[in-house]
DRENVOMAR-431958 format. One line per field, with one value per residue (C-alpha): residue in three letters; z, x, y negated; residue number from 1. Coordinates in steps of 0.25 Angstrom, whole numbers, padded with zeros to 4 digits. Example, Ala and Ser with C-alpha at 12.3 -4.5 7.8 and 13.67 -1.06 7.14 Angstrom:
res = c(ala:ser) $
pz = c(0031:0029) $
px = c(0049:0055) $
py = c(0018:0004) $
n = c(1:2) $
END
This chain:
res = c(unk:unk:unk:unk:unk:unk:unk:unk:unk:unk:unk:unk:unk:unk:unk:unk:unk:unk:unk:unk:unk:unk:unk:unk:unk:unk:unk:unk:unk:unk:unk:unk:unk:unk:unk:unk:unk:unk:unk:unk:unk:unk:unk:unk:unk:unk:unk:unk:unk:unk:unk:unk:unk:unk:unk:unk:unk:unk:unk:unk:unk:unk:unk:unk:unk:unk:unk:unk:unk:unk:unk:unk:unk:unk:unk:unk:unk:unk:unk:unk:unk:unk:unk:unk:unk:unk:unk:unk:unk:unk:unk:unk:unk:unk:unk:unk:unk:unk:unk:unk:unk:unk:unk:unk:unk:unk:unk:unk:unk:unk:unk:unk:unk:unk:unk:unk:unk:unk:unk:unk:unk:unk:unk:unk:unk:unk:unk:unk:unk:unk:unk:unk:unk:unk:unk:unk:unk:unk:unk:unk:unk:unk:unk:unk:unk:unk:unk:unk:unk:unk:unk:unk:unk:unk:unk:unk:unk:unk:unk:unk:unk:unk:unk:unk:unk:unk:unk:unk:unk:unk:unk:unk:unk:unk:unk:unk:unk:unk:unk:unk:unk:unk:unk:unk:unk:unk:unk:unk:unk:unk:unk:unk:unk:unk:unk:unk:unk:unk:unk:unk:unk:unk:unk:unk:unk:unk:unk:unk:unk:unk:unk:unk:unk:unk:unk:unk:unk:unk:unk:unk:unk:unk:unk:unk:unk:unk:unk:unk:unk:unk:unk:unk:unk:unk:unk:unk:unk:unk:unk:unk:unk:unk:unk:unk:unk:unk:unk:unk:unk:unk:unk:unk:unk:unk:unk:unk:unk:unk:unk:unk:unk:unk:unk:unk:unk:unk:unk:unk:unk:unk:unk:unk:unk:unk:unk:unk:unk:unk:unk:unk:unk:unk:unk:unk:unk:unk:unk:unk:unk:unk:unk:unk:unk:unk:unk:unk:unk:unk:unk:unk:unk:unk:unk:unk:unk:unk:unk:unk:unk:unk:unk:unk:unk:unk:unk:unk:unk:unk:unk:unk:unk:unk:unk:unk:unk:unk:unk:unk:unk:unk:unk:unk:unk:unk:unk:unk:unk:unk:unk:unk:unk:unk:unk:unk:unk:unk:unk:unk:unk:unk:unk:unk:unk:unk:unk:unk:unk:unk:unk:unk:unk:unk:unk:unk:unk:unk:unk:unk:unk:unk:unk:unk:unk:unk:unk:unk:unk:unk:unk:unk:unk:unk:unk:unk:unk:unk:unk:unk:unk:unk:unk:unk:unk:unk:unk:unk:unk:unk:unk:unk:unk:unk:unk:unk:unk:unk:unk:unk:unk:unk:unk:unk:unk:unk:unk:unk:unk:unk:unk:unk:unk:unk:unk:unk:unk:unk:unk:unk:unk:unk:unk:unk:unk:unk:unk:unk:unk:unk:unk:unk:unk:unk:unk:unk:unk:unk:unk:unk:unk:unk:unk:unk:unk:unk:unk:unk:unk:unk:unk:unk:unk:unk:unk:unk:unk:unk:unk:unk:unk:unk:unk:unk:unk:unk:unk:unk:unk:unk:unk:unk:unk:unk:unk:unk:unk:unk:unk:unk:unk:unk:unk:unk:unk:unk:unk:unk:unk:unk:unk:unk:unk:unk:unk:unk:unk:unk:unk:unk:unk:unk:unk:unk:unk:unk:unk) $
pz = c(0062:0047:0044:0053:0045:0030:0035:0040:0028:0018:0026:0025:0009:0010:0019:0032:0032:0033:0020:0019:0006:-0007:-0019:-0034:-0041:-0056:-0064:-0078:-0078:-0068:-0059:-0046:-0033:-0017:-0005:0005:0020:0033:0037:0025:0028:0025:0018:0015:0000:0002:-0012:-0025:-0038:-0052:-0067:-0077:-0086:-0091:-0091:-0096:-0110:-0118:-0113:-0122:-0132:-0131:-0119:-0116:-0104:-0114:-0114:-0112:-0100:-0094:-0094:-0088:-0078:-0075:-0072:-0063:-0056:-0053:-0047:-0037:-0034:-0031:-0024:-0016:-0013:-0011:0002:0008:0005:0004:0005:-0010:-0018:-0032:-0041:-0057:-0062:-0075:-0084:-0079:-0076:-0090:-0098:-0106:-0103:-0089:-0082:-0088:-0083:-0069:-0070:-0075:-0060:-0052:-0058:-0053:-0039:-0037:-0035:-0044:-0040:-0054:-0050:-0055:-0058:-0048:-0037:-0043:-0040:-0027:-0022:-0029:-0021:-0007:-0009:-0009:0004:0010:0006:0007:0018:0017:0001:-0005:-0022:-0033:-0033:-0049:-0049:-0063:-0067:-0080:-0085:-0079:-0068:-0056:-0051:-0037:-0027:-0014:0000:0013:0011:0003:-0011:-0022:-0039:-0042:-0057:-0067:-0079:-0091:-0090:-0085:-0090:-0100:-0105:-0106:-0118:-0125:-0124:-0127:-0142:-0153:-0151:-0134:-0134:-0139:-0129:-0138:-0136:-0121:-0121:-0130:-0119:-0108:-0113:-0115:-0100:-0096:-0104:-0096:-0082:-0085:-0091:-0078:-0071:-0066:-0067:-0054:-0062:-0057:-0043:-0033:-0033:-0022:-0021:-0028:-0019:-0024:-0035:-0030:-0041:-0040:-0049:-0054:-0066:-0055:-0046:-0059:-0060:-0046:-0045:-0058:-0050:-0037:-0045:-0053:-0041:-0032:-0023:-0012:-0010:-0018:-0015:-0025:-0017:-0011:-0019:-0021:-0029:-0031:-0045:-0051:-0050:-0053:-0067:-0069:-0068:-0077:-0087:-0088:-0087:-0098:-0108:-0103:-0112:-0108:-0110:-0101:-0089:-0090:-0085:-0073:-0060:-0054:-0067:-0073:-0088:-0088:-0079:-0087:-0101:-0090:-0086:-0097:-0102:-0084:-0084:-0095:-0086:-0075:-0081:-0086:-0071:-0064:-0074:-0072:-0057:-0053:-0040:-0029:-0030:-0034:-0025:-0028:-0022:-0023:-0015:-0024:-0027:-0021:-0007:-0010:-0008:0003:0010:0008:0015:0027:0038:0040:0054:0046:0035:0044:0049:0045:0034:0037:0050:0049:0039:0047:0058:0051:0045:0058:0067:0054:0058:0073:0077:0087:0081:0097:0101:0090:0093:0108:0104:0094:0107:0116:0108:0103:0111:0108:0092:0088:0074:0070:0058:0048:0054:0059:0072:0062:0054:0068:0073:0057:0059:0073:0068:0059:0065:0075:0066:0060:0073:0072:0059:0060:0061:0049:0039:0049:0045:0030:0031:0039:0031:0018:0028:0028:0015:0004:0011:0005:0018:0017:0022:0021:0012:0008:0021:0031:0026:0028:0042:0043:0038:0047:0059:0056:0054:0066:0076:0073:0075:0060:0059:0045:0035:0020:0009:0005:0019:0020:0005:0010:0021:0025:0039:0047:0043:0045:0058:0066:0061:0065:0080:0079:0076:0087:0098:0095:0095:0110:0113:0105:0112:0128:0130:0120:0112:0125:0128:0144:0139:0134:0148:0154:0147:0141:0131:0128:0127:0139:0141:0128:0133:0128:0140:0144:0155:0158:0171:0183:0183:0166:0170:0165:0150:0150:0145:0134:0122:0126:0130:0116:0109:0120:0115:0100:0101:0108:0101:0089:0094:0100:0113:0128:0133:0146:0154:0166:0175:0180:0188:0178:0183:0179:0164) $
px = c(-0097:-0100:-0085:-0085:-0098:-0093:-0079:-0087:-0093:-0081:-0074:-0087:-0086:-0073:-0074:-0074:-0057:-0055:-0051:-0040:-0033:-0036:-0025:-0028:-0017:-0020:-0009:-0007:-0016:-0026:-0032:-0033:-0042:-0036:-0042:-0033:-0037:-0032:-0017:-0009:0003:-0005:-0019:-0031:-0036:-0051:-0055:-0045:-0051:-0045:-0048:-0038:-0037:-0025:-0020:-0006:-0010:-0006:0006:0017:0010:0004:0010:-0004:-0016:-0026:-0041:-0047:-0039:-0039:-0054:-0055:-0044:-0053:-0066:-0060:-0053:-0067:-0073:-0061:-0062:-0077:-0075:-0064:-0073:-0086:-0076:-0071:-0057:-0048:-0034:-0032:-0019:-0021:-0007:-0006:0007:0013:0003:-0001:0014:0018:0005:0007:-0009:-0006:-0007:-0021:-0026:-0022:-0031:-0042:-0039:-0037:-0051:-0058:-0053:-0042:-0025:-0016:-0003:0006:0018:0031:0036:0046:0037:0028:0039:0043:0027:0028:0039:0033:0021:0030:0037:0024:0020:0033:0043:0053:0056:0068:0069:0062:0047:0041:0028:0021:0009:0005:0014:0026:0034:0042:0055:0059:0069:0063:0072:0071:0059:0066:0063:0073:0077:0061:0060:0048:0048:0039:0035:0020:0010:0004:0018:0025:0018:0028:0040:0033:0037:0028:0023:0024:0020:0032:0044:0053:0043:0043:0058:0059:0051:0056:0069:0062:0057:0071:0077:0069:0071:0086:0087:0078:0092:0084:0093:0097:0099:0114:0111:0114:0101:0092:0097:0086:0075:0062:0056:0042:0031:0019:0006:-0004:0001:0012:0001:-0005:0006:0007:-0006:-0002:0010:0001:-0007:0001:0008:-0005:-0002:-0012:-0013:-0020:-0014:-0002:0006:0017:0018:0033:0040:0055:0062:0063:0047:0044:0051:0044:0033:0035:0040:0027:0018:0026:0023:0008:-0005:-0012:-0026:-0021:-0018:-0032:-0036:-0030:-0038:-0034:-0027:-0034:-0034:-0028:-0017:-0015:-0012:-0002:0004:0015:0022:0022:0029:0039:0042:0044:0053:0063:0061:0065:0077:0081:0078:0082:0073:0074:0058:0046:0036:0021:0017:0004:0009:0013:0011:-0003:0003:0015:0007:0001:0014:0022:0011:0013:0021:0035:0030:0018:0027:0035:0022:0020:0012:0006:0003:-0001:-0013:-0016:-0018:-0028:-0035:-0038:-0041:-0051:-0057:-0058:-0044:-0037:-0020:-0018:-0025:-0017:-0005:-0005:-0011:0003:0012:0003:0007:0020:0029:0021:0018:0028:0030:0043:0051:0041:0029:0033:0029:0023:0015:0011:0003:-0003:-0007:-0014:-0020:-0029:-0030:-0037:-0044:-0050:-0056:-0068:-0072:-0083:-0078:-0084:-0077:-0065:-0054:-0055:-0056:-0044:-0035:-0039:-0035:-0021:-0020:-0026:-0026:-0018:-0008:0005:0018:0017:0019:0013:0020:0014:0000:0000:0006:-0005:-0017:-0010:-0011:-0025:-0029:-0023:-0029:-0044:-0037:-0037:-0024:-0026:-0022:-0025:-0014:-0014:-0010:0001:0005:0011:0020:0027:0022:0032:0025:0012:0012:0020:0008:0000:0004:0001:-0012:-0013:-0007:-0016:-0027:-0023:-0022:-0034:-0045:-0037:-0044:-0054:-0044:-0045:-0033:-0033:-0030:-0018:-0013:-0015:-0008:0004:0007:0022:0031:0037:0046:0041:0026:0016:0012:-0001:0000:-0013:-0015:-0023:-0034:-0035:-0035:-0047:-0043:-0037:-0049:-0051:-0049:-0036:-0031:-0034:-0028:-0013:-0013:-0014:-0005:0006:0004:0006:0019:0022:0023:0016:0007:0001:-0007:0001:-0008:-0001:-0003:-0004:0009:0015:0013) $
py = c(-0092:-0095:-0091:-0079:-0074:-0078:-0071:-0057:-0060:-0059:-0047:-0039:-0041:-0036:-0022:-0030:-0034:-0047:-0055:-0063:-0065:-0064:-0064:-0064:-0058:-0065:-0054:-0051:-0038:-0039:-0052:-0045:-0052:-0044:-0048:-0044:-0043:-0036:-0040:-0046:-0037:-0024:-0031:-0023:-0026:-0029:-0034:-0030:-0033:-0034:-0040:-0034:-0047:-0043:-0057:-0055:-0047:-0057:-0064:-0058:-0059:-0075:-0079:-0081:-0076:-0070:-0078:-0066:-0063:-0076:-0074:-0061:-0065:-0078:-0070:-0061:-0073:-0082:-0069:-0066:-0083:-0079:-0068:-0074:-0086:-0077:-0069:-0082:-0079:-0090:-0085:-0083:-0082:-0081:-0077:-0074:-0066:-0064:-0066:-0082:-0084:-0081:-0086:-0100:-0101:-0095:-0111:-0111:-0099:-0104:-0116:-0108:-0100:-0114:-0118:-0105:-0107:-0100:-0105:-0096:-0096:-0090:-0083:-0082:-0069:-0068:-0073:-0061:-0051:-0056:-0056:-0039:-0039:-0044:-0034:-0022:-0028:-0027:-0014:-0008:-0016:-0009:-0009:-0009:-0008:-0014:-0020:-0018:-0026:-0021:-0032:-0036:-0047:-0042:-0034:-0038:-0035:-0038:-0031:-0030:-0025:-0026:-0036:-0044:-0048:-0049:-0052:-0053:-0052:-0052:-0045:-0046:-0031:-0031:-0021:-0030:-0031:-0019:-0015:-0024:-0015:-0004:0000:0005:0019:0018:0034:0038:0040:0031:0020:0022:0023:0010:0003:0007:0001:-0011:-0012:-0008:-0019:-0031:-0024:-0023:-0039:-0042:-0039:-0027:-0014:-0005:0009:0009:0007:0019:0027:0023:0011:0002:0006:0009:0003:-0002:-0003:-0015:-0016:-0011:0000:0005:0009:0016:0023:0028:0031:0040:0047:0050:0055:0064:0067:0072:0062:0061:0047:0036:0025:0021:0011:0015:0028:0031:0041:0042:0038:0050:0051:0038:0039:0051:0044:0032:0042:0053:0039:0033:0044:0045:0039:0029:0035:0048:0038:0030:0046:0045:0042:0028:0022:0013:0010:-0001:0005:0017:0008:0001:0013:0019:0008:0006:0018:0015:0002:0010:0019:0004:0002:0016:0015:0002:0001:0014:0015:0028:0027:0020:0015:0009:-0002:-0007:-0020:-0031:-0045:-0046:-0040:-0050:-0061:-0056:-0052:-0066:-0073:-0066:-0071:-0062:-0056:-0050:-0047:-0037:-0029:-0014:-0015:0000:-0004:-0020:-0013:-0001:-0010:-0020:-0007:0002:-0011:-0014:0001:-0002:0004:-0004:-0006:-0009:0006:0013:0006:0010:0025:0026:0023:0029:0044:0038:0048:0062:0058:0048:0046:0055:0059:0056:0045:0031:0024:0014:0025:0031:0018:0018:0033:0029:0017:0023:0036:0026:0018:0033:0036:0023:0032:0043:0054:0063:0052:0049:0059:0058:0043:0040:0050:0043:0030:0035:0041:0032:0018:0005:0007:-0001:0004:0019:0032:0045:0051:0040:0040:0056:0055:0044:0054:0065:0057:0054:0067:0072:0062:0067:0081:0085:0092:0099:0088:0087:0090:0075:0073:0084:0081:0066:0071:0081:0091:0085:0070:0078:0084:0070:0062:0073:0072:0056:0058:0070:0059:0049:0059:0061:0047:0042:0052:0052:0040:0037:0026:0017:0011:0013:0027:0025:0017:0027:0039:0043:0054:0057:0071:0075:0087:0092:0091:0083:0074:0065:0057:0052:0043:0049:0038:0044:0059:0061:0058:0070:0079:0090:0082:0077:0089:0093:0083:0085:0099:0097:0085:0094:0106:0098:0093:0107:0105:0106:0096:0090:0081:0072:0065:0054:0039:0029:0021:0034:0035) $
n = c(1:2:3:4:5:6:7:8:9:10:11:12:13:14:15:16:17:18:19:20:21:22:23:24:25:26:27:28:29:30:31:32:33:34:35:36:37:38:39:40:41:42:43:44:45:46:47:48:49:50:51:52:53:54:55:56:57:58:59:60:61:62:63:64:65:66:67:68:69:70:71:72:73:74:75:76:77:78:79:80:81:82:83:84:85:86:87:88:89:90:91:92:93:94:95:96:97:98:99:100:101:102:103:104:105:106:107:108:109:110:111:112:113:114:115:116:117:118:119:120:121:122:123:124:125:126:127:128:129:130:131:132:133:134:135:136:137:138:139:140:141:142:143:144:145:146:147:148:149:150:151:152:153:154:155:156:157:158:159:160:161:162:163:164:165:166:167:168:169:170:171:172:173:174:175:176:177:178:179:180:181:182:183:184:185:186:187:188:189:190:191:192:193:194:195:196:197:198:199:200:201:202:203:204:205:206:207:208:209:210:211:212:213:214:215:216:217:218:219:220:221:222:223:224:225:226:227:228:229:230:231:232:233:234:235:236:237:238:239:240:241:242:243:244:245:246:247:248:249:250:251:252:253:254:255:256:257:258:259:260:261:262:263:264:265:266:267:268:269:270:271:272:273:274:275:276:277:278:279:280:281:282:283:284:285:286:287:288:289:290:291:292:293:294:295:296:297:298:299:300:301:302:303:304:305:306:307:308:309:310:311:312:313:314:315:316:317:318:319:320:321:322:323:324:325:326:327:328:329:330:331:332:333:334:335:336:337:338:339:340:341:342:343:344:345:346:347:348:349:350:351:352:353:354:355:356:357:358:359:360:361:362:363:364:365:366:367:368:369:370:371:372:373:374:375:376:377:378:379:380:381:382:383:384:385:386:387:388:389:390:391:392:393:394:395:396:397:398:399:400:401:402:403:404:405:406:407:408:409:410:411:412:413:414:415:416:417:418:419:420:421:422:423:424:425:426:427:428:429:430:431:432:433:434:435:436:437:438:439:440:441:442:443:444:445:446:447:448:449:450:451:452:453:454:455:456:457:458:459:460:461:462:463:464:465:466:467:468:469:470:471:472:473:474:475:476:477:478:479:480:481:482:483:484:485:486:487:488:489:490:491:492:493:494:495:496:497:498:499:500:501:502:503:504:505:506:507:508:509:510:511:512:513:514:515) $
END
């Protein structure tokens, strides 16, 4: 009873999801505490927290962790140790980049970590690329090009296919250290065209050079750490584009060198004015923008994709066994999130069958993004109902969902939408997809309108009924001991289901060993 009470305890601190790992990622930069909890395939982060320490500022110059730093890094270290302590959390993994690796006084930090508690593990640079790596094959399984981890003591280059990893490099070309190919006068386009040659030059001796392959071919070019997320956030921003959140944000080469070059040329002071880029990010992000100019050149990618799963999720992801590794991530976190909100994934499940045959997912949706839609459309319904609709499309739109675009959360909010009978969707919504993506999610959430109110959500309901499309008719079969279900509100919801999908509807009443 004392562990069930300190454990309540510890999940209530934390937004009441249960906590179950915790990894401190001791970087160049930053020194960065997660708490991760939910399923491990698609985790919920319930506690991220920084110190910008800056602990890789001095190596090229002393080969050495600056005191200063080390002291700063340390404070920030004993609090998480509390913390962790304080929350009863005990599966911790503790990891330290670049800057530790490569610091002559880097064995001697460690002790000072080992004294406060925690059990550094310092990993080598191609280890740090193949973990990247692993992140992006979580977050995106079926990725295919090159994975370009940017931290601060250096950048990683690994080939990832088919869920396979392969030619891990690391190269001394972190944010602390780009300023070291940058020549005298860096405002100049000469100065950015003398370092980006630079850059160019270590990718190219790295054995890093694809610009001759058949376009297309290399896949995307998928972009891990903090500044890249800077610089997507810039570009959505830029662009108007309607969500928040940066990862998985893609853009075709063409775009994306656009990018890097109009970032390159821009003051650092003018970014610090832009909403969602930090200070320290906007110093970071035009010499970031020169190296992603070497990297489009050399690489040649058909696109760049943002990924804010990397070395953290890595972790995460190569502790779980291969069964788990295979699950949907979309789905594996839907699930955890509306069961979290008193949606059943076995209800939706059988609701998403149950109106399977008049709503399938077509053209544009996926039988996979249909259970998502229903699941949270589901989980929407234990909200009140002044707040419900705003909150849930916010659900689809703006969460940290795994395994789905602009496109899919659109259909997502659409089908949303559509199951509380709100047809007239916003032009954030229409802006993601197109009519065609609109209107088949929109029939979802109509179907499983239907099915949700015919029987109250109880499952007997969907025993003894059958909804299908029969001689171009839309057709409830309902079981004659179930007649009465059959009442005004569902024949309102039949009728602006099949008006929808522009066809005639009826009621057959029927024995149940006849549906």
């Amino acid at each position: 009873m004392i562990w069930k009470w300190r454990r309540e305890s510890r999940d209530s601190a934390l937004g009441g999801a249960a906590a179950e790992r915790a990894i401190i990622d001791i970087g160049s930069n930053t020194v960065r505490l997660v708490v991760y909890g939910g399923t491990m395939r698609a985790p919920t982060v319930l506690l991220n927290e920084k110190v910008t320490a800056k602990l890789g500022r001095e190596i090229a110059r002393t080969g050495q962790l600056a005191d200063d730093a080390m002291a700063l890094a340390l404070r920030g270290l004993k609090r998480f140790a509390l913390l962790l302590a304080d929350l009863g959390i005990k599966d911790i993994e503790t990891v330290a980049t670049a800057a530790v690796r490569d610091a002559a006084n880097g064995p001697e930090f460690v002790e000072s970590l080992r004294a406060i508690g925690l059990n550094p593990r310092v990993i080598s640079g191609e280890e740090e690329a193949l973990l990247s790596a692993h992140g992006v094959i979580g977050a995106f399984p079926d990725a295919r090009g090159i994975v370009a981890d940017l931290g601060g003591g250096s950048l990683e280059l690994v080939r990832v296919a088919d869920g396979q990893t392969d030619s891990a490099s690391t190269l001394p070309l972190g944010t602390l250290r780009l300023p070291e190919h940058r020549p005298q006068g860096r405002k100049s386009e000469a100065a950015r065209a003398e370092m980006r040659k630079n850059l160019d030059k270590v990718i190219r001796k790295a054995g890093w050079d694809l610009a001759a392959a058949p376009e297309g071919a290399n896949g995307a070019l998928y972009l891990v750490g903090g500044t890249w997320r800077a610089m997507a956030v810039y570009a959505m921003a830029a662009r108007g584009y309607p969500l928040s959140d940066p990862h998985g944000f893609a853009i075709d080469a063409a775009a994306a060198l656009e990018l890097a070059n109009g970032l390159a040329a821009s003051e650092t002071e003018v970014l610090k004015g832009r909403d969602r880029i930090s200070a320290m990010r906007a110093e970071k992000l035009p010499d970031a923008a020169v190296l992603l100019q070497a990297l489009l050149a050399r690489l040649a990618p058909d696109q760049v994709v943002f990924s804010s799963w990397g070395l953290r999720e890595g972790l995460l992801y190569d502790r779980l066994p291969a069964h788990t590794r295979t699950q949907d991530p979309l789905l594996a976190g839907v699930t955890v999130f509306s069961s979290q909100r008193g949606s059943s994934p076995t209800l939706a499940t059988r609701m998403a069958a149950w109106t399977l045959d008049a709503a399938p997912a077509r053209e544009h949706g996926s039988e996979r993004l249909r259970l998502a839609a229903t699941m949270l459309a589901l989980a929407a319904m234990q909200i009140e109902p002044n707040i419900r609709l705003p909150q849930a499309i916010n659900w689809a739109l703006h969460k940290r969902w795994v395994g789905i675009d602009g496109k899919g959360r659109a259909m997502l909010a659409a089908a949303i939408a559509a199951n509380g009978n709100h047809l007239s969707l916003s032009s954030e919504v229409r802006t993601l997809a197109c009519p065609e993506a609109i209107e088949e999610a929109v029939r979802w959430g109509l179907a499983l309108r239907l099915a949700r109110r015919l029987g109250g959500q109880s499952a007997r309901s969907l025993e003894v009924s059958r909804l299908v499309i029969e001689e171009g008719s839309l057709v409830l079969r309902l079981a004659q001991s179930h007649e009465a279900l059959f009442g005004q509100p569902t024949e309102k919801d039949m009728k602006l289901l099949a008006g929808r999908l522009g066809i005639g509807w009826r009621v057959d009443v029927v024995p149940e060993s006849e549906l």
